[in-house]
N, C-alpha and C positions, 0 to 999 in steps of 0.2 A: 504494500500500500504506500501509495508517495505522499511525503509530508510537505504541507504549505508550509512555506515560512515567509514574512517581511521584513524585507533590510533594506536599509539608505546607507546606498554609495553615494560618492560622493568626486567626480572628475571631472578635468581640466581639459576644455576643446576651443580652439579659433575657430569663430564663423563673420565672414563679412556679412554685417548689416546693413541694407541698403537703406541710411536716410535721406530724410526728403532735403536734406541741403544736398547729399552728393548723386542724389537724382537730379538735382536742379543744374549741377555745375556738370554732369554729365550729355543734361538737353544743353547748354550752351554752348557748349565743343563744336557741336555738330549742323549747330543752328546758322543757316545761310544768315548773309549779308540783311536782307527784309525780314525774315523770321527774327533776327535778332533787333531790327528796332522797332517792330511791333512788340515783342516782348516788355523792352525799354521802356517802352510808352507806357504800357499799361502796368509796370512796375511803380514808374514815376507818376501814375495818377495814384498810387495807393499808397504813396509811400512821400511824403511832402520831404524829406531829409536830401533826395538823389536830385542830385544837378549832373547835366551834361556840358564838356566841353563846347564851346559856343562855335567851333567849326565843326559839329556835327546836325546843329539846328537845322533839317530838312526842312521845315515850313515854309509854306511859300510865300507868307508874310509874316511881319514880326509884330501882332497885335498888338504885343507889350508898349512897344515905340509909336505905337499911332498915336496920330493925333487929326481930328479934325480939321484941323486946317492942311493937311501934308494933300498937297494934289500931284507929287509926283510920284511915277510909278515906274520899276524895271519891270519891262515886257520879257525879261529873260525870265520873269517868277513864272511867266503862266505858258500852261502847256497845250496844245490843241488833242482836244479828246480823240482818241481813237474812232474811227467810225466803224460799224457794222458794215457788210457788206448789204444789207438790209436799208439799211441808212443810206447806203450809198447809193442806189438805183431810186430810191427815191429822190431824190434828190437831184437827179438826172431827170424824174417824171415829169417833175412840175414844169419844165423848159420846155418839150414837147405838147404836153397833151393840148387838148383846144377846151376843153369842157369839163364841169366835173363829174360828168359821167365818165368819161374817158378816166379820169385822175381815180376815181373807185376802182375799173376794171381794171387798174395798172396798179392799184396797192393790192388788191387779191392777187394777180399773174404776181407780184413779186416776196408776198407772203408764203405762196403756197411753191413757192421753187423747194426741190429736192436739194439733199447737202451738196451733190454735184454740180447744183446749179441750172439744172433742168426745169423742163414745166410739161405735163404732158394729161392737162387737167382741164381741155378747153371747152368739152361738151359739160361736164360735170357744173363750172363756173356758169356756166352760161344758163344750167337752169339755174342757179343758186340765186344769179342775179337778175333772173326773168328777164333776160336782155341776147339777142341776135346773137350765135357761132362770129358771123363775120364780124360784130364787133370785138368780139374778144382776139378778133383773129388782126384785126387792124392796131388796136393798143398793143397786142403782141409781136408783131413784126418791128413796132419802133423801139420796143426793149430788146429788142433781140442784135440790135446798133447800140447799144447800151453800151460802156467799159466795165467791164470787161468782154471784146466785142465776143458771141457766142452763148451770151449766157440768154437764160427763159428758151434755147434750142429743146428740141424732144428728146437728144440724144448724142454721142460724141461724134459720130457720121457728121451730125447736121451743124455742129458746133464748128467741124473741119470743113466744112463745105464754107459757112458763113466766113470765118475769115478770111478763105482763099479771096472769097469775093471781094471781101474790101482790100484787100494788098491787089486789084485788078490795076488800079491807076500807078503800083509803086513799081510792079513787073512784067517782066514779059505775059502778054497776054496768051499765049501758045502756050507755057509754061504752066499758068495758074491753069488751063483747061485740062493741061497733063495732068495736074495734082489734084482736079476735081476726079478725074476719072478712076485714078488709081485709090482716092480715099471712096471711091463709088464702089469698087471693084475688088480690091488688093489689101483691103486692110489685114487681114491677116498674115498675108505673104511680107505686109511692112515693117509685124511684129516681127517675124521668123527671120529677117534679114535676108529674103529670096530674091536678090538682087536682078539675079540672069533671067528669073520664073517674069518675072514682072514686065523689064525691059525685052523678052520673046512675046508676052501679050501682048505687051504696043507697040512693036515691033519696031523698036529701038536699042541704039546702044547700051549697054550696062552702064557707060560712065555717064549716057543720058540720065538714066533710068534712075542714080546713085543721085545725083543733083535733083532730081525731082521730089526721091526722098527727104532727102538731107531739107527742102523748103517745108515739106509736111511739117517734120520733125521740131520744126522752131515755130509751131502754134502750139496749143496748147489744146487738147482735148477734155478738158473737165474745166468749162469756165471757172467755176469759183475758188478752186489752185491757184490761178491767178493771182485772183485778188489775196488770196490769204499770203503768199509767198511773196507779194509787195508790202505786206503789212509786217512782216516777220523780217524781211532787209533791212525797213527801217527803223528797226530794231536794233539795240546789242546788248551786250553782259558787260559792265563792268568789273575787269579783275578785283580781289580782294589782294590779294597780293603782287608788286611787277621788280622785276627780279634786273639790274640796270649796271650795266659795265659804266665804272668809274673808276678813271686812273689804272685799267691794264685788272680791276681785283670786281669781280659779282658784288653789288649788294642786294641787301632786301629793303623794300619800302610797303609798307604795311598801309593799305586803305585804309583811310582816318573813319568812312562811314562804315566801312567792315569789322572794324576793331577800335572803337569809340573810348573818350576816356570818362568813367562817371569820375564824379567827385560828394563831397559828402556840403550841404549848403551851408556856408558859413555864417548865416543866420541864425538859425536852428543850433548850430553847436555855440554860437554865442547864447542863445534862449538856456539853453541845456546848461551851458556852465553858470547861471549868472541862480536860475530854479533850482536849489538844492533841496528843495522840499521834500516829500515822500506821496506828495498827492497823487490824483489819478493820471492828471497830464504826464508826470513826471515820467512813469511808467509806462503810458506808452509812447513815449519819444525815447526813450531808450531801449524801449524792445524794437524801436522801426528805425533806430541808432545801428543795433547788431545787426538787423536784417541788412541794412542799408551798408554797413561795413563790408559784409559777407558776400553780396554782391559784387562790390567794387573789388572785392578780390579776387572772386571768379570769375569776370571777365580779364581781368591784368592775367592771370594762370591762363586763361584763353589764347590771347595774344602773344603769352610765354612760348608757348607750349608750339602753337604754330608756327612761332620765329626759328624755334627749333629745328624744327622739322626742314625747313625751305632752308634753315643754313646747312644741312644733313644734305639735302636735295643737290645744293648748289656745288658741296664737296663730290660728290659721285659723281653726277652729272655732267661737270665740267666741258668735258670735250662737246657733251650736246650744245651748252650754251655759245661753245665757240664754232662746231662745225654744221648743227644740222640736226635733225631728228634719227638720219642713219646712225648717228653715234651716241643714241641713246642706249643706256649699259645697263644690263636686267639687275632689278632691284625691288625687292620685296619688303611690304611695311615691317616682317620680321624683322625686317635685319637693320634697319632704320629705328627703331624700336630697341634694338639691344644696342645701338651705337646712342641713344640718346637717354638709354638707361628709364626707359618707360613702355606701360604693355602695348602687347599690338592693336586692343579693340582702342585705346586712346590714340593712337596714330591715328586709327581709320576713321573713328568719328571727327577728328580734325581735321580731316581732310578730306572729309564729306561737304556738299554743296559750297565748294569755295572752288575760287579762279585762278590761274596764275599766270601772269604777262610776260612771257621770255623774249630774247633779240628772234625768235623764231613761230611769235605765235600766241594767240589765249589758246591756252587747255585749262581743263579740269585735273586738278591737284593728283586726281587719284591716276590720270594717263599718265603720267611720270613715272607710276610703279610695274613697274613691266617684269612678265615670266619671260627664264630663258628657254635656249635652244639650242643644244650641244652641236656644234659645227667642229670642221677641221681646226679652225685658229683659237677654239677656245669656245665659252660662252657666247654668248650673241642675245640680246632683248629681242622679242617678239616684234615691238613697234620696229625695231631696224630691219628685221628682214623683211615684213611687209614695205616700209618705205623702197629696199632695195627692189622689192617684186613690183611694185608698182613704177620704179625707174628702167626695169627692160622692159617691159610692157607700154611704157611710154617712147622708146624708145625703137621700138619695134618697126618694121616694113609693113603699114597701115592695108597695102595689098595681100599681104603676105602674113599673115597673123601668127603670131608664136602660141603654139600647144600648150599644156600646161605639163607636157614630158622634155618638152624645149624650152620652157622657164625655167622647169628646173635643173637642166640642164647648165644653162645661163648660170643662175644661182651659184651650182656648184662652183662654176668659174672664178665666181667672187670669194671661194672656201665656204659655202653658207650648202652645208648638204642636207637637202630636203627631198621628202618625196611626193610623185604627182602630185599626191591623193592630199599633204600637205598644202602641196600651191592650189588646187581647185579651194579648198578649204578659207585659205588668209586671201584668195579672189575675190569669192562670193564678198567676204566680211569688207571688201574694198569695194565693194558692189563694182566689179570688174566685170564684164559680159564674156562670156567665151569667145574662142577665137573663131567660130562662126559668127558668130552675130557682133566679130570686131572690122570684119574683112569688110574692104571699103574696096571701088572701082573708080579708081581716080587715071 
């Protein structure tokens, strides 16, 4: 028969506890450039002790300094809103139409476009609005001249056919009829790059036939692409960090909006010092005292912690800064990590959504850490062999397209031994098209 007994041991174990301060100094590592001054803000509304450096004041006016009589203003504070593509055609409608019947049937046709940019809704509309096919069919032929020209078309046929038409006054007119005919006909032999199939149907030269494509090819068949990838140009990323040859040696310059300085207000600590009471005020300006402390030290470890890492960067890297992205040298946040004597999940959330400006480029912090790839000469970074496969590829006899068993062949040339099934592999990721569908008839 087994006997219970109760006894108290009594032993000694380490366990990391995750508090809510080094959760908090954990989301700020990792926290982009915007994530971190919406943070800021809504810290410094809860928290009256944190001031910011006055070169990181985003606002686009300084209400504090108003003053009613101030009637001057910098036109560099205000920004012009983004428009919808939505926005946009309308806006184009009112200059057209004649009536406002016409200006209804022309915000439904441009409400009711597909994400493509399509419209193929015109019997539907027309009983909705108890009004004539041919009216809807009249407001819709003059958005279909719209800019981006193609778009409210039925389809990508009809989006290619509509601008061949308006480039009639810019080109050969023989030309655009060839390129009506072959986007009538051959769209799929245009995808597949059947160069000879095409130019035997219209019985014409291949290097005819390659020029007619190559016009298709500079429209655009999904009008609303268009517009979005002109909205997206005019666009960019600010680095967080730019990395700037001076005097022959790299430094680092640290974006003052990425890596902000708080300060504690010197009001408040005058208030603090002057109230030595024990009342209720007292206590909480001194509990929003350590919070406010705690803060400003986890951002400063923020900005530590990444200077680090970009001076780590800048030692390895070296020969990239000076030659290229080929002479980027495989490097892993391990090991970056054990040179700066901290763990690897703290590299990596630090150099998560941040930028960095070299004499070669913005990248993302985290493309700089690159897996190798045992060649003849040694290691080799992955970013290099692709930049290399992408330089005989560039490089190539445009007629005459290199395999991806003659890339790597190439390759090997440079000591970089890879195989096919390799280079099809870092192609694709290079959105490289195959050497069928590279082969041009020039």
């Amino acid at each position: 028969m087994m006997e219970l007994n109760y006894g108290l041991d009594v032993k000694q174990e380490q366990q990391l506890v995750m508090t809510p301060k080094l959760q908090q100094a954990i989301e700020l590592l990792q926290l982009s450039s915007l994530e971190l001054k919406d943070y800021i803000d809504e810290e410094m509304l809860e928290n009256p002790l944190l001031e910011l450096e006055d070169d990181y004041d985003s606002s686009a006016t300084d209400y504090a300094n108003y003053t009613a009589d101030q009637d001057e203003f910098n036109y560099e504070n205000f920004v012009a809103k983004e428009l919808t593509l939505d926005e946009y055609l309308r806006q184009q409608l009112k200059l057209v139409v004649t009536n406002s019947s016409e200006e209804e049937i022309g915000k439904q046709i441009i409400g009711n476009l597909d994400q493509s940019g399509f419209f193929n809704d015109t019997a539907r509309l027309a009983t909705e609005l108890e009004v004539a096919v041919s009216q809807i069919e009249v407001v819709l032929e003059k958005i279909k001249r719209f800019d981006p020209i193609g778009i409210a078309t039925s389809g990508m046929e009809e989006a290619l056919l509509t601008q061949l038409e308006e480039l009639k006054s810019k080109k050969n007119k023989q030309e655009i009829e060839l390129a009506k005919e072959v986007v009538d006909t051959h769209l799929e032999e245009v995808s597949k790059n059947q160069v000879r199939k095409i130019a035997k149907s219209l019985k014409i030269k291949p290097i005819h036939a390659q020029q007619v494509i190559d016009l298709i090819k500079t429209l655009d068949p999904v009008p609303a692409n268009k517009f979005r990838k002109e909205i997206t140009d005019n666009s960019y990323i600010e680095p967080d960090i730019v990395v700037r040859k001076v005097n022959d040696r790299y430094v680092t310059i640290l974006n003052d909006f990425s890596f902000p300085t708080l300060r504690i207000s010197k009001y408040y600590k005058k208030l603090l010092a002057k109230n030595k009471s024990k009342d209720e005020l007292q206590g909480y300006m001194e509990e929003k005292l350590e919070s406010a402390l705690w803060l400003v030290k986890s951002i400063e470890q923020r900005r530590r912690t990444v200077y680090n890492i970009v001076q780590e960067l800048i030692d390895v890297q070296h020969e990239f800064l000076e030659k290229g992205l080929k002479y980027l040298k495989p490097l892993t946040m391990k090991e970056v990590a054990e040179r700066i004597e901290m763990h690897e999940s703290t590299v990596s959330r630090a150099t998560s959504n941040k930028y960095i400006q070299t004499p070669y480029g913005l990248f993302s912090m985290k493309f700089l850490f690159s897996g190798s790839i045992k060649t003849k000469g040694g290691q080799v970074s992955a970013v290099s062999v692709k930049q290399q496969l992408q330089e005989v590829v560039d490089n190539e006899d445009p007629n005459k397209p290199l395999s991806d068993q003659k890339i790597s062949q190439k390759l090997a040339e440079r000591g970089i031994d890879i195989s096919r099934r390799t280079v099809a592999k870092y192609r694709k990721e290079l959105k490289i098209p195959s050497s069928r569908m590279r082969k041009r008839y020039n």
